[in-house]
C-alpha positions in Angstrom: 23.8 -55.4 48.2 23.9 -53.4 45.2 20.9 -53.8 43.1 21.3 -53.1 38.5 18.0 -52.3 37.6 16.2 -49.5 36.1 17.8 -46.3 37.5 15.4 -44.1 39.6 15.3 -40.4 41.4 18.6 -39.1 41.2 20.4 -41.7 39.6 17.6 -41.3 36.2 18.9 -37.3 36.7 22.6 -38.0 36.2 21.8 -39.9 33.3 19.8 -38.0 31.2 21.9 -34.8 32.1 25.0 -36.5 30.8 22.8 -37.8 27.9 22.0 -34.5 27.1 25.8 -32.7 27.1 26.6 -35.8 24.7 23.7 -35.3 22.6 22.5 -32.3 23.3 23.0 -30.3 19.8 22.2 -33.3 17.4 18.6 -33.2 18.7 17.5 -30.9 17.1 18.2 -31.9 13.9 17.3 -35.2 14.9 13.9 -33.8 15.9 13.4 -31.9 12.3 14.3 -34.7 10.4 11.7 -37.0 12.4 8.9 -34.6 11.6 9.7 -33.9 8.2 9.8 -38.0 7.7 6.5 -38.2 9.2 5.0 -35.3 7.4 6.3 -37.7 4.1 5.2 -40.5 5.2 1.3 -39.1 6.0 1.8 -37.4 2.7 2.6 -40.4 1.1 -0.6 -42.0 2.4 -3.0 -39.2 1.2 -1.5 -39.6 -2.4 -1.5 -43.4 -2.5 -4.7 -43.6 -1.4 -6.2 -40.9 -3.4 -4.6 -42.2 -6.5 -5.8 -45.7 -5.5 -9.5 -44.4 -5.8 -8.9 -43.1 -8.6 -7.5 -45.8 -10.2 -10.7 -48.0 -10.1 -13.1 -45.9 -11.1 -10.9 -45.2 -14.1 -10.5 -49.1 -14.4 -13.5 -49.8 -14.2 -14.3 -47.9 -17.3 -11.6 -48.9 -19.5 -12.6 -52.7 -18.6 -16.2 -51.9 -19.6 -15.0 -50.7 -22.2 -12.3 -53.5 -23.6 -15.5 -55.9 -22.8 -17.9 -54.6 -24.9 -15.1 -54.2 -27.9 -14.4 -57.6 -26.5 -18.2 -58.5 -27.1 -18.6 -56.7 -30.2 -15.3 -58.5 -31.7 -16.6 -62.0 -31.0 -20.5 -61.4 -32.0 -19.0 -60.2 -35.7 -17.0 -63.4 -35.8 -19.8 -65.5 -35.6 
């Protein structure tokens, strides 16, 4: 009985051998263009969340100060 399954030994041999004459000189430049993305992507993240901290502190000011024109509008409308 012939069993289909996950191939194993020499069978899993054949198959990446013949995996690698078809694909053999893309990978490389798959390879590169996978790091690079990843490089992007973790840069990405250090920006985002560098800008992102400095967003609220420089919020966090401006709101302080739009309240207290806020509060200084209203108390000379009174």
């Amino acid at each position: 009985m012939i069993g289909f399954g996950i191939p194993h030994g020499m069978e899993l041999l054949i198959v990446l051998a013949v995996v690698l004459l078809l694909f053999g000189h893309r990978l490389p430049g798959m390879a590169r263009s996978l790091g690079s993305g990843i490089t992007e992507f973790k840069r990405g993240l250090k920006d985002g969340s560098s800008k992102k901290d400095g967003d609220d502190s420089s919020n966090a000011d401006s709101s302080n100060a739009d309240s207290s024109k806020a509060d200084s509008d209203s108390s000379g409308s009174r």
